[in-house]
ZAFI-494894 format. One record per residue (C-alpha): residue in three letters; residue number from 1; x, z, y negated. Coordinates in steps of 0.1 Angstrom, whole numbers, plus 5000, padded with zeros to 4 digits. Example, Ala and Ser with C-alpha at 12.3 -4.5 7.8 and 13.67 -1.06 7.14 Angstrom:
<recs>
REC rest  nr   xx   zz   yy
REC  ALA   1 5123 5078 5045
REC  SER   2 5137 5071 5011
</recs>
This chain:
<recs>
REC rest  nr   xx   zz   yy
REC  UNK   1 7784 3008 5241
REC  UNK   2 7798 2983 5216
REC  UNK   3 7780 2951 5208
REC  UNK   4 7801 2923 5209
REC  UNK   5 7789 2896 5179
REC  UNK   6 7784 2859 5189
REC  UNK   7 7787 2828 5169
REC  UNK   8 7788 2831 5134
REC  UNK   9 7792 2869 5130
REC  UNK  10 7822 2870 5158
REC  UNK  11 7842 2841 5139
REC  UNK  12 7842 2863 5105
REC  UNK  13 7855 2891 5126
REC  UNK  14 7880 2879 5140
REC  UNK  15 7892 2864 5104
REC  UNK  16 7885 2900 5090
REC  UNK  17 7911 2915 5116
REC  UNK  18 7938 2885 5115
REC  UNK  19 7935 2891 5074
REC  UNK  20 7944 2926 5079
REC  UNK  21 7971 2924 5104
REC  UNK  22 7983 2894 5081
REC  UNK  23 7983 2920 5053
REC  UNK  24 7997 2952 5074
REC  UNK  25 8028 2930 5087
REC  UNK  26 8036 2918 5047
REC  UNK  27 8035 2954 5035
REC  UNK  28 8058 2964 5063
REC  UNK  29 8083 2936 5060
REC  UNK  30 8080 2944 5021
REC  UNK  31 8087 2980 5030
REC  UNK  32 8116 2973 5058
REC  UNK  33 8136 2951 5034
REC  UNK  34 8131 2974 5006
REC  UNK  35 8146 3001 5030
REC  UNK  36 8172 2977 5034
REC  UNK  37 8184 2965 5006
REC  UNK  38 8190 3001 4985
REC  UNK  39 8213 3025 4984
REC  UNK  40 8210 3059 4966
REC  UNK  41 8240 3076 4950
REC  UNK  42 8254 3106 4935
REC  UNK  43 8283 3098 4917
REC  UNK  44 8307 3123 4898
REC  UNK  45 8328 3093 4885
REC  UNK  46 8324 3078 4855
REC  UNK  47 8302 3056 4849
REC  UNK  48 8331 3031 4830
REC  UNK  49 8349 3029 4867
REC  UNK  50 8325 3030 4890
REC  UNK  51 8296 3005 4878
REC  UNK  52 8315 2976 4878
REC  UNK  53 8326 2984 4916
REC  UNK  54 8290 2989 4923
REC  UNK  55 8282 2957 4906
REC  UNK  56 8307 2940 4931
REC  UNK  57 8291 2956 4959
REC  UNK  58 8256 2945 4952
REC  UNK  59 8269 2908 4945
REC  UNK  60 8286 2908 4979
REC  UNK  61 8261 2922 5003
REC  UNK  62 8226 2921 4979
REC  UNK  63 8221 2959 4983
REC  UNK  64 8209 2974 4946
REC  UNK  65 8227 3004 4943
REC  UNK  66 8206 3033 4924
REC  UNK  67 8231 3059 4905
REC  UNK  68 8225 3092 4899
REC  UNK  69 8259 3105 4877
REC  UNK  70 8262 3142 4884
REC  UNK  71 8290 3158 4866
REC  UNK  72 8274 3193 4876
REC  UNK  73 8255 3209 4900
REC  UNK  74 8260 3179 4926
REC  UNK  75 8257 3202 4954
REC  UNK  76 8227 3222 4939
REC  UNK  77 8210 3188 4936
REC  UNK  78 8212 3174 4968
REC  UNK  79 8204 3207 4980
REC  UNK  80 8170 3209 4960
REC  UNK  81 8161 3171 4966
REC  UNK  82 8173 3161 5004
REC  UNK  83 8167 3127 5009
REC  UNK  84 8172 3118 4974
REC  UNK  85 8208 3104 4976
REC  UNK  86 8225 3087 5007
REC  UNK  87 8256 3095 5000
REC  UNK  88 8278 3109 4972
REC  UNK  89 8306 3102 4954
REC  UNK  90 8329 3125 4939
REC  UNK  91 8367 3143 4931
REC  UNK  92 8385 3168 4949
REC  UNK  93 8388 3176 4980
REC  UNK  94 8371 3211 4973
REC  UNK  95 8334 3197 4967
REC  UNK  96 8337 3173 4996
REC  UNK  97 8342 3205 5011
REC  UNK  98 8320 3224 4996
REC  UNK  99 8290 3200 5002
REC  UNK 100 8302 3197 5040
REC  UNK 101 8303 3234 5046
REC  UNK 102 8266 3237 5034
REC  UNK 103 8257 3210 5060
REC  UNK 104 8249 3183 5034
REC  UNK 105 8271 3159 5053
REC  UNK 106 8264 3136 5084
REC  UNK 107 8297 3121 5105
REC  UNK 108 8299 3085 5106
REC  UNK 109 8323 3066 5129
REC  UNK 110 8331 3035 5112
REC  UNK 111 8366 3011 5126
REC  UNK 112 8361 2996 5087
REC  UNK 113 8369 3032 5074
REC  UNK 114 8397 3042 5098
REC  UNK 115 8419 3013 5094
REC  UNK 116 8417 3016 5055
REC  UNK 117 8423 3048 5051
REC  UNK 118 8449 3073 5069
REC  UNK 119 8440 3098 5089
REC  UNK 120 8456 3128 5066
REC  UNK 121 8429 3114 5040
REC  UNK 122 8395 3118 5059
REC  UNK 123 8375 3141 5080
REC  UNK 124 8388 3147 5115
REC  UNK 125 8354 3143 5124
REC  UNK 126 8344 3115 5098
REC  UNK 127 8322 3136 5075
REC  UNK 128 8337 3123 5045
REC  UNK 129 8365 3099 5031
REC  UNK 130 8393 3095 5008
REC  UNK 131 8392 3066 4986
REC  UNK 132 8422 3069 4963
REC  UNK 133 8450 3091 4957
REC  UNK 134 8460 3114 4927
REC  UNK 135 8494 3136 4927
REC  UNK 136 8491 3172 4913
REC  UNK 137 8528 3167 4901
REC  UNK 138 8548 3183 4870
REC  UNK 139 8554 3176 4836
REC  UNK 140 8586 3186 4821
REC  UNK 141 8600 3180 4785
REC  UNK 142 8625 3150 4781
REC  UNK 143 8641 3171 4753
REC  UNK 144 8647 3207 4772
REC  UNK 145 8644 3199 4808
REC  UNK 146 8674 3181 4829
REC  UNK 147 8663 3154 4855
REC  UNK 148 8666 3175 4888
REC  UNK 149 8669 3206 4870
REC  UNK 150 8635 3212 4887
REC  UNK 151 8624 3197 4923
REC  UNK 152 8598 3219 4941
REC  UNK 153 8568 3238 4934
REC  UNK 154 8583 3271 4948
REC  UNK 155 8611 3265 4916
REC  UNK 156 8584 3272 4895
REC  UNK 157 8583 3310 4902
REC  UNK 158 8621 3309 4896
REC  UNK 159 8629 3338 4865
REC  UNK 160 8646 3309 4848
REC  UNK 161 8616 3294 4839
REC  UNK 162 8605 3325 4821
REC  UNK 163 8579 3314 4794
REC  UNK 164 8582 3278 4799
REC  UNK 165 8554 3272 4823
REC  UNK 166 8520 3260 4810
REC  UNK 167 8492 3256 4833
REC  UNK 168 8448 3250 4829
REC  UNK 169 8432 3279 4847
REC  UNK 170 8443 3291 4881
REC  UNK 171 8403 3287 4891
REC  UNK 172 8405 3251 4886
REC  UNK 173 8396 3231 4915
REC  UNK 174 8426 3211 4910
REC  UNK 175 8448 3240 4910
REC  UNK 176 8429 3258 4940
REC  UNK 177 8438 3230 4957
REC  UNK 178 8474 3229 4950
REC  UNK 179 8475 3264 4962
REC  UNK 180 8454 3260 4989
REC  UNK 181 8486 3237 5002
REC  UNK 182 8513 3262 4995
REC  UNK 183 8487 3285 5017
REC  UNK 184 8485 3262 5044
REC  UNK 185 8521 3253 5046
REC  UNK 186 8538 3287 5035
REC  UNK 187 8510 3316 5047
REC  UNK 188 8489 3337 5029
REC  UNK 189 8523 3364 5021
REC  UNK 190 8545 3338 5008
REC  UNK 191 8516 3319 4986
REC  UNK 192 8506 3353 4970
REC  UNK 193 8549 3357 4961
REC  UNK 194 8552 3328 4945
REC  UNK 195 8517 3329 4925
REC  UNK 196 8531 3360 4913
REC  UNK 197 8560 3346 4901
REC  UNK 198 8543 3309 4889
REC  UNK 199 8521 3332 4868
REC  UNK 200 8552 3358 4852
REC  UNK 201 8569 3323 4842
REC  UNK 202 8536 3313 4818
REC  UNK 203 8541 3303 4783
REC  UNK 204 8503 3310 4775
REC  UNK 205 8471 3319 4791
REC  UNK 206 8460 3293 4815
REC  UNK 207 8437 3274 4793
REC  UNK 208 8426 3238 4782
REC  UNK 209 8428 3202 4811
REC  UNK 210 8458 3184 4819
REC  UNK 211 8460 3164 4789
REC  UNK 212 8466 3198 4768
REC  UNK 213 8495 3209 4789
REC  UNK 214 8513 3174 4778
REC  UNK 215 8505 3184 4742
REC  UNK 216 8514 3217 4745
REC  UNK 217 8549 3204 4758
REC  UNK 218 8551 3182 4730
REC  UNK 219 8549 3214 4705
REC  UNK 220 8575 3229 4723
REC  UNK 221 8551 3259 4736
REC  UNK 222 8564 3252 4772
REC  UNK 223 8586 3232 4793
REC  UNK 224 8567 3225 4823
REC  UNK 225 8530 3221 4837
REC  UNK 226 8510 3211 4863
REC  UNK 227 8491 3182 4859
REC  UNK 228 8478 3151 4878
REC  UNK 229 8497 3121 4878
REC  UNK 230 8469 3098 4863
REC  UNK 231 8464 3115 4832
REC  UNK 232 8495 3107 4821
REC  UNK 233 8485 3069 4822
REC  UNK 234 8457 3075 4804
REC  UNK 235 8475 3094 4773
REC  UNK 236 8500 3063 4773
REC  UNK 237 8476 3039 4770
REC  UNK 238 8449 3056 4747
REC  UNK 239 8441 3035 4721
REC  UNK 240 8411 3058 4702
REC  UNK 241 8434 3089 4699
REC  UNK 242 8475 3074 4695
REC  UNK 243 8482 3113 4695
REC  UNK 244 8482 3113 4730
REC  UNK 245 8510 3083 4731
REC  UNK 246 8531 3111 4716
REC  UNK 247 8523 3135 4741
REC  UNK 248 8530 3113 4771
REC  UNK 249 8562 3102 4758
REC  UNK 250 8575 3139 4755
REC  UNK 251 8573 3143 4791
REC  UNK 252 8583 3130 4825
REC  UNK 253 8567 3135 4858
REC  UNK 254 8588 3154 4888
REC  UNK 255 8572 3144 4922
REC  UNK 256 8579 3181 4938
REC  UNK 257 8594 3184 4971
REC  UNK 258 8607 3154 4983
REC  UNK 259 8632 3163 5003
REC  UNK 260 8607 3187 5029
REC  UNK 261 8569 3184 5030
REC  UNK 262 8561 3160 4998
REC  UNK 263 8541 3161 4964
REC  UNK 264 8507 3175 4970
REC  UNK 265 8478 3150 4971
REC  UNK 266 8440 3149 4966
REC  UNK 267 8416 3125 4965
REC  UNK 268 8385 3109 4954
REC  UNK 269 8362 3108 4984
REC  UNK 270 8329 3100 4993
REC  UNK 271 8305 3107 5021
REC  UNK 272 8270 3100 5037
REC  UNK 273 8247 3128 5031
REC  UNK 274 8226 3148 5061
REC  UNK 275 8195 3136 5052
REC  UNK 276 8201 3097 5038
REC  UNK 277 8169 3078 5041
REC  UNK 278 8196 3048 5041
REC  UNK 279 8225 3054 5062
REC  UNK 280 8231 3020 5069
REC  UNK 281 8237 3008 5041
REC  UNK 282 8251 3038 5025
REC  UNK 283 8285 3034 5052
REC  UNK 284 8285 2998 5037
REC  UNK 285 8290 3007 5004
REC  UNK 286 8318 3034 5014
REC  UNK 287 8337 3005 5032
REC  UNK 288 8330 2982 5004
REC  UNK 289 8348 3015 4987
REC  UNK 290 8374 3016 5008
REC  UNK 291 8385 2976 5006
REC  UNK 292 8408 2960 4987
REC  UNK 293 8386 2949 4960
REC  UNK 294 8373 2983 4951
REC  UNK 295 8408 3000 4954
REC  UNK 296 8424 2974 4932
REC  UNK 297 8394 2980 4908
REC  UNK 298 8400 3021 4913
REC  UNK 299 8441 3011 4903
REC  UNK 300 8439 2989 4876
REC  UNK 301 8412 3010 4856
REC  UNK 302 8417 3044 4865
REC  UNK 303 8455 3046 4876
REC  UNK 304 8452 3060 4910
REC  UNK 305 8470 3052 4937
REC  UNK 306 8448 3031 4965
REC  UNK 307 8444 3045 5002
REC  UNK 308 8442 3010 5018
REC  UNK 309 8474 2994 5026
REC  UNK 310 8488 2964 5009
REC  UNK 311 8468 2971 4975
REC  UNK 312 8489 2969 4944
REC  UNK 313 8490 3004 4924
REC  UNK 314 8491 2994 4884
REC  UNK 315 8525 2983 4867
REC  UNK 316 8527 3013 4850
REC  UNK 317 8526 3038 4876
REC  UNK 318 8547 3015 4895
REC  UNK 319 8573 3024 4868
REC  UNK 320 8570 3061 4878
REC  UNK 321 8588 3054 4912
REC  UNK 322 8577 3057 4947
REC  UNK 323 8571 3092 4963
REC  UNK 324 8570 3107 4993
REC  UNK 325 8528 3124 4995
REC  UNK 326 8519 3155 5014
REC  UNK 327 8509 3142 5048
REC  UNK 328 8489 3176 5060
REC  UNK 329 8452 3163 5065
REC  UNK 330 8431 3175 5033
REC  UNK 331 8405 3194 5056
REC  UNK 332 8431 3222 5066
REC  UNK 333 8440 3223 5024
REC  UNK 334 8404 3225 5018
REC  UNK 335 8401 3256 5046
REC  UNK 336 8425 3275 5029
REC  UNK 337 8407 3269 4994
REC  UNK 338 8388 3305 4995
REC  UNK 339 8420 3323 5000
REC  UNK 340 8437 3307 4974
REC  UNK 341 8411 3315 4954
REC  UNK 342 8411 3347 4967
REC  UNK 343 8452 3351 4955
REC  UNK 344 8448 3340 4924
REC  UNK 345 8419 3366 4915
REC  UNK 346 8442 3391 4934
REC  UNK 347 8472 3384 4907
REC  UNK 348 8450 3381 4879
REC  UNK 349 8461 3344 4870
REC  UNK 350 8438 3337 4845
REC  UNK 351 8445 3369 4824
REC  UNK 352 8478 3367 4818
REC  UNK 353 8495 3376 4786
REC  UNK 354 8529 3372 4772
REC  UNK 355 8539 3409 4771
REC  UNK 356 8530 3407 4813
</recs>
């Protein structure tokens, strides 16, 4: 049996034990509040745009906020590493996608998140979350194209437009999202048609990012591209390389189809991965995301257009005009993004010549 100590040897034992649960409940309330006041991130954004939002975050609420920025292989990595990041930050509809197709996401069900952002903008199901807009719209010449001689993505397959079209590569996941929505709203047939025809109307190989169809229009090697609507701010305003002033003011920006469905839309989104080690405060810093000081912060510095209502978009996309967006929720786009992927290998986008 166990000897119970008197006097002397029982009074040190009982301060040995109260030191160590003294010491066992510090290390734990160390360890709990450490838990609670982290958050672990992917992020595909810049680092110029996002830390000062993360900054604002971590002054509001007193959660640090530890970046990984992961320009590549996002997927791979949380794949490798689960645990690692709590949630993710990223572009494009198609790697939200991507990520939530290999089960990397978790749903969350947050009131925060659905009254700031619309429903066509998240996950049916809340496994991720739009944070701003960007319009895959297109850039036509001032010098050769007519305001409303153009007005629809399916006019871009018109024979008119033979040799003017300039586009980055079909495979893009900008593009493959753009024609993931002409899938979705016009069928698999009808998408294929007019991919056929968008790619006999090509100037050029699909080649270089959006900037270089704006120079390329500026040259006078095409009339028209497809581009996102941000990158035009950004040429404008480029004060390192003026050049690209030049090419922004040799074009204009059509919003397609505004008299049916709307431009097509995507997003920048976020989402709380499968295995976050701190989910709680990884929703907390996607509704920080989605509120009006981090979408005024997303407007002003990176010319998007904000998802919460009531947040001013910049003065000089203001000047571009109000449009009507492409109100199909992003998950069906991002279902069809295989078989647009699919088309474009089947009409051999990306090899096109001029003698095709």
């Amino acid at each position: 049996m166990f000897a119970v100590p008197n006097g002397a040897k029982r009074v040190r034992l009982y301060l040995g034990i109260a030191m160590i649960v003294m010491v066992a409940a510090l290390t734990l309330g160390k360890t709990t509040a450490s838990a609670e006041e982290v958050v672990n991130l992917y992020s595909y954004r810049q680092p110029f745009l996002i830390k000062p939002i993360l900054k604002g975050f971590t002054e509001k609420t007193g959660i640090k906020t530890n970046v990984v920025f992961a320009k590549k292989g996002m997927l791979e990595k949380i794949k490798a590493t689960p645990g690692a990041a709590d949630a993710v930050l990223t572009v494009d509809i198609g790697r939200l996608h991507d990520m939530d197709e290999a089960g990397l996401l978790q749903p969350v069900q947050s009131k925060v998140l659905e009254q700031n952002i619309p429903s066509p903008y998240r996950h049916p199901k809340g496994h991720w979350f739009g944070l701003t807009l960007r319009g895959r719209v297109i850039y036509a010449s001032k010098m050769r194209v007519k305001p409303g001689a153009i007005t629809r993505y399916e006019d871009l397959a018109d024979p008119k437009w033979k040799g003017k079209i300039c586009t980055r590569s079909g495979k893009h996941v900008y593009n493959v999202s753009l024609f993931a929505s002409i899938v979705a709203h016009s069928g698999e047939a009808k998408a294929k048609k007019w991919l056929m025809g968008l790619k006999s109307n090509l100037a050029r190989k699909p080649q270089g990012n959006d900037r270089a169809q704006a120079k390329a229009i500026h040259s006078g090697e095409c009339d028209l591209a497809l581009a996102n609507t941000y990158y035009m701010a950004k040429m404008a305003t480029n004060k390192k390389k003026k050049v690209q002033r030049e090419w922004a003011k040799a074009v204009y920006i059509v919003f397609p189809n505004q008299k049916d469905r709307g431009t097509h839309v995507n997003i920048s989104g976020a989402a709380v991965t499968k295995h976050a080690k701190n989910r709680g405060n990884a929703v907390r810093l996607i509704e920080f995301l989605s509120g009006e000081y981090a979408q005024k912060l997303y407007a002003d510095q990176n010319y998007e257009y904000p998802l919460k209502k009531g947040v001013k978009t910049h003065p000089l996309v203001d000047s571009w005009g109000k449009f009507k967006a492409d109100t199909i929720n992003l998950a069906k786009v991002a279902n069809k993004r295989a078989t647009a992927s699919k088309l474009a290998d089947q009409v051999d986008y990306n090899n096109f010549r001029p003698s095709n």
